[in-house]
C-alpha atoms as one frame of an Amber mdcrd trajectory, in Angstrom:
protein
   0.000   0.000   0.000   1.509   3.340  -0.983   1.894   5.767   1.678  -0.259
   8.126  -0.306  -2.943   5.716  -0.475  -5.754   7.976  -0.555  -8.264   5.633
   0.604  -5.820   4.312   3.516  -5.770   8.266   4.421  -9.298   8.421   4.338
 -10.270   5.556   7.086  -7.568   6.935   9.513  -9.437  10.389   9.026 -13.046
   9.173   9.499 -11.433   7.071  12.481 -10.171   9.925  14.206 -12.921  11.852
  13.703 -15.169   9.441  14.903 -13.522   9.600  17.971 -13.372  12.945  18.653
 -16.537  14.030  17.783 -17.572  11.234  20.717 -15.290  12.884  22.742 -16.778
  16.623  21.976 -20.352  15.283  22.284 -19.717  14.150  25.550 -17.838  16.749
  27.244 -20.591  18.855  26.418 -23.456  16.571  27.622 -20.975  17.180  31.233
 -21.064  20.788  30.490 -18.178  23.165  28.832 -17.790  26.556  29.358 -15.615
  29.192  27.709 -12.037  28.634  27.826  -9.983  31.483  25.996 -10.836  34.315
  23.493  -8.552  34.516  20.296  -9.127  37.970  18.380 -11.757  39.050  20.294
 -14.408  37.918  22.992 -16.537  36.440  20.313 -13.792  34.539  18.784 -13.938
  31.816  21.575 -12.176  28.621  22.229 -13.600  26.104  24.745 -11.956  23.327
  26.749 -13.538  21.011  24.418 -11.990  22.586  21.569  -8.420  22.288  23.081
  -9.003  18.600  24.229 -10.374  17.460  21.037  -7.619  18.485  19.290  -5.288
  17.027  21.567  -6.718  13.865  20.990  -6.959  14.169  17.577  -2.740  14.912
  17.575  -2.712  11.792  20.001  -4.557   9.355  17.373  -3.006  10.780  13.807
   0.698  10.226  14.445   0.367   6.842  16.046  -1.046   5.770  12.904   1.278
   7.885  10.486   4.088   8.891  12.594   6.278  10.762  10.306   2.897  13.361
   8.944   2.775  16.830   9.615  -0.234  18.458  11.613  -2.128  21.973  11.353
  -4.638  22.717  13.515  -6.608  25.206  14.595  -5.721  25.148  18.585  -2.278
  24.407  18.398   1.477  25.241  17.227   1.902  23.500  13.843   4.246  20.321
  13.571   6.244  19.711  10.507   6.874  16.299   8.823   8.684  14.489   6.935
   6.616  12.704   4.245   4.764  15.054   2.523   1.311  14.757   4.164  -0.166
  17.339   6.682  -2.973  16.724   8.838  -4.905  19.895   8.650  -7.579  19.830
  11.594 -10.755  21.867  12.982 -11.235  20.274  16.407 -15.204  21.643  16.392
 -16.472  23.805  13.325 -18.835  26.103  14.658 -18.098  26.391  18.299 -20.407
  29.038  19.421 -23.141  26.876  17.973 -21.688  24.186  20.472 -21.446  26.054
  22.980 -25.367  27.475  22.993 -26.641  23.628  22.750 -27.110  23.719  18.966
 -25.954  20.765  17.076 -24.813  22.239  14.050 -20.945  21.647  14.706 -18.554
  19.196  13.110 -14.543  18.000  13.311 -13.325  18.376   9.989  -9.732  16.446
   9.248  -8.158  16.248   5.637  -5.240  14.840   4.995  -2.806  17.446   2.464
   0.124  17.362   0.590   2.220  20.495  -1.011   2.095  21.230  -4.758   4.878
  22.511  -6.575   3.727  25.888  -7.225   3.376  25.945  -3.383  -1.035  25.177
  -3.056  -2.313  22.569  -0.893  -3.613  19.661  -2.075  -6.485  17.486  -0.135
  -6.180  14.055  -0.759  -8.933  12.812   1.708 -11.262  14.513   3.988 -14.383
  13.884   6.341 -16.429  16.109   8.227 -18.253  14.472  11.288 -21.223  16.215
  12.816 -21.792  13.619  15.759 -24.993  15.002  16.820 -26.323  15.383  13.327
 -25.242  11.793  12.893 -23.666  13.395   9.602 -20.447  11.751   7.857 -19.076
  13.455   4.950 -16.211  12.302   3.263 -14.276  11.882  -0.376 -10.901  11.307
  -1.359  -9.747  12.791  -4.673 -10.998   9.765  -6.529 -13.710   8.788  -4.843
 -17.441  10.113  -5.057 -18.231  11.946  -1.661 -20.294  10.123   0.474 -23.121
  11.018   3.521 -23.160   7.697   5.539 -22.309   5.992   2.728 -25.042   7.543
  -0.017 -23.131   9.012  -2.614 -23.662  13.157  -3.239 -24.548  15.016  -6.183
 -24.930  18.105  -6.492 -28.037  20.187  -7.642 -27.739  21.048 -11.302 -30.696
  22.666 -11.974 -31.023  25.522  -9.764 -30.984  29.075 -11.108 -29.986  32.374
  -9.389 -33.647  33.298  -8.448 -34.280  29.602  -6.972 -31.037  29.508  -5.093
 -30.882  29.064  -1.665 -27.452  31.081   0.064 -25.944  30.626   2.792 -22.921
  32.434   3.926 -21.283  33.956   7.538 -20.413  36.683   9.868 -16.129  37.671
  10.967 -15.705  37.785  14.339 -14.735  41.534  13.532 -17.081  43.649  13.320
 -15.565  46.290  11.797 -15.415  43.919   8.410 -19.462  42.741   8.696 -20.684
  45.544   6.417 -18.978  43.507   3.552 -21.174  40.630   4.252 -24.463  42.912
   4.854 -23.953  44.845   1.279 -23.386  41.449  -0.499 -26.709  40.163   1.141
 -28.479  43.209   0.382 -27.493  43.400  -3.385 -28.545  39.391  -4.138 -31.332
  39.725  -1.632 -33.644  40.106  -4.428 -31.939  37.575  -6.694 -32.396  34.904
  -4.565 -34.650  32.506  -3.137 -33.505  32.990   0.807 -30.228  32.991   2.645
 -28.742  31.049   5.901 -26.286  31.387   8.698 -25.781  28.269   9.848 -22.413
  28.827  11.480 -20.222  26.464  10.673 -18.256  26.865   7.286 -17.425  23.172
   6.630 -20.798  21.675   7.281 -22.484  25.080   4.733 -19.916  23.530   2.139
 -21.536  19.876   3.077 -24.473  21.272   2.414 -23.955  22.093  -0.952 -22.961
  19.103  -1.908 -25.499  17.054  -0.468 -28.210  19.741  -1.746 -29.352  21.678
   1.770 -27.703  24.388   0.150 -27.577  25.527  -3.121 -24.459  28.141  -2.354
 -22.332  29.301   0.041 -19.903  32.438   0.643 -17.675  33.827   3.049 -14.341
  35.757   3.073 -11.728  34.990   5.170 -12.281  31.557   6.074  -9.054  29.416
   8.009  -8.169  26.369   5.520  -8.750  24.255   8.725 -12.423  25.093   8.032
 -12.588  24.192   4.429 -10.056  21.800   3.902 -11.804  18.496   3.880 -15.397
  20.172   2.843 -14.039  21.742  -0.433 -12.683  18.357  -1.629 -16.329  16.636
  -0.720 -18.550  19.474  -2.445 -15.841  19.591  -5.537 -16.051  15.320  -5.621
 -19.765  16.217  -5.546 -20.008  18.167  -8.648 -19.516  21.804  -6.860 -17.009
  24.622  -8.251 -15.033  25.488  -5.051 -13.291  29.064  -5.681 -10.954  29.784
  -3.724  -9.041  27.653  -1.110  -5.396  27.929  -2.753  -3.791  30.650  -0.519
  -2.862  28.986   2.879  -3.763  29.676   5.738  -6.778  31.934   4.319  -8.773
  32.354   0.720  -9.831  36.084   0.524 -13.186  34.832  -1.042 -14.458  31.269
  -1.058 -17.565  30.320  -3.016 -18.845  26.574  -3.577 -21.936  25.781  -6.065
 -22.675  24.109  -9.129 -20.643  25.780 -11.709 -23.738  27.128 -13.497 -24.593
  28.621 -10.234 -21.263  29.867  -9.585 -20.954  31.833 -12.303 -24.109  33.446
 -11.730 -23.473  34.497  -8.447 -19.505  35.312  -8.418 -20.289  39.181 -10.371
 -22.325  39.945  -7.704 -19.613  38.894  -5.178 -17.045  40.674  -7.009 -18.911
  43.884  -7.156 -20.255  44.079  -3.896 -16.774  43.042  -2.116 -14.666  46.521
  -4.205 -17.608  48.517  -2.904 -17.213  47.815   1.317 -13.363  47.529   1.214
């Protein structure tokens, strides 16, 4: 078995994910609190988030010892084969901590291109309390517990449902506001879920017809823009590590009627 085997790279993610999303759901059935602020107060971390990921570094290197890690809690660790681990111990931590169970571990296994863009060669996203498994591997179908996604191909502009999110920053929010105020009549309705890798999920497996956001850590797309894109999505963005200044996923039809309206709106509110 090569040690690129995407597949091989796949279980161990969807393994480890497993496990820590066990881990998350039950710390918070005990009760979790806020641990730490980041860039501001509403840019929280919470003991779960710190102990997930720990276990999560605990479980990856034992099964691929010589593998770099990134994640979102921790100093990164450099290998020495080519693969990094790039890791989101719980996508959409606010959400867990208010008791909503719209939150996910995403884990994608990477490797370095040439021209210096990361690659994802397998990735799940686990939302334990959705009982939601996403996953792909570059050549591989993406899967939901094992049903194989598609993407919708017949939505139009008008018919599209959007989702998209808030920065922690408020100073940058107005960006967000004028976009959803200029395709507010062009579209069907918009969402704010709150967690970026489970919106990209959700195109894929059809809750969602789009989804925008600027700014987004690769730890929160990483494995979700290889299963929408294995789906049938366009994912823009996503090449400039550690964050995409724009990242859209839809059908491509889709994308390309939304993406002038994106363009236009995000010149006005810089």
């Amino acid at each position: 078995m090569s040690y690129f085997d995407a597949q091989n790279l796949l279980n161990i993610a969807r393994s480890s994910a497993r496990r820590a999303g066990e881990l998350a759901a039950g710390m918070r059935a005990d009760g979790i609190s806020v641990a730490s602020t980041k860039s501001n107060r509403l840019d929280i971390v919470t003991q779960a988030d710190t102990a997930v990921e720990s276990q999560i570094r605990k479980h990856l290197p034992a099964a691929r010892p010589d593998d770099g890690f990134l994640g979102e809690e921790g100093d990164p660790a450099d290998g020495t084969s080519g693969i990094t681990w790039i890791v989101d111990p719980i996508d959409g931590t606010v959400n867990y901590l208010y008791g909503s169970p719209y939150y996910a571990v995403s884990i994608a296994a990477t490797i370095r291109e040439p021209d210096g863009r990361r690659r994802t060669l397998a990735g799940c996203v686990f939302a334990p309390e959705l009982n939601a498994e996403y996953c792909a591997t570059e050549d591989q179908p993406a899967l939901l517990n094992g049903r194989e996604l598609r993407v919708d191909d017949q939505v139009t502009l008008d018919d599209a449902l959007v989702a998209t999110g808030f920065p922690y920053d408020h100073s940058r929010r107005d960006r967000v506001l004028a976009t959803m105020a200029g395709l507010a009549p062009k579209v069907r309705d918009f969402r704010l879920n709150g967690a970026a890798s489970l919106e990209i999920c959700g195109v894929a497996d059809g809750r969602l017809n789009a989804f925008f956001i600027w700014d987004l850590p690769i730890w929160d797309y990483a494995a979700a823009a290889l299963i929408a894109t294995r789906a049938g999505a366009r994912v823009h963005g996503g090449k400039d590590s550690p964050r995409t200044p724009l990242l859209l996923a839809a059908h491509p039809l889709l994308a390309d009627a939304i993406t002038p309206h994106l363009q236009h709106r995000s010149k006005e509110t810089r």
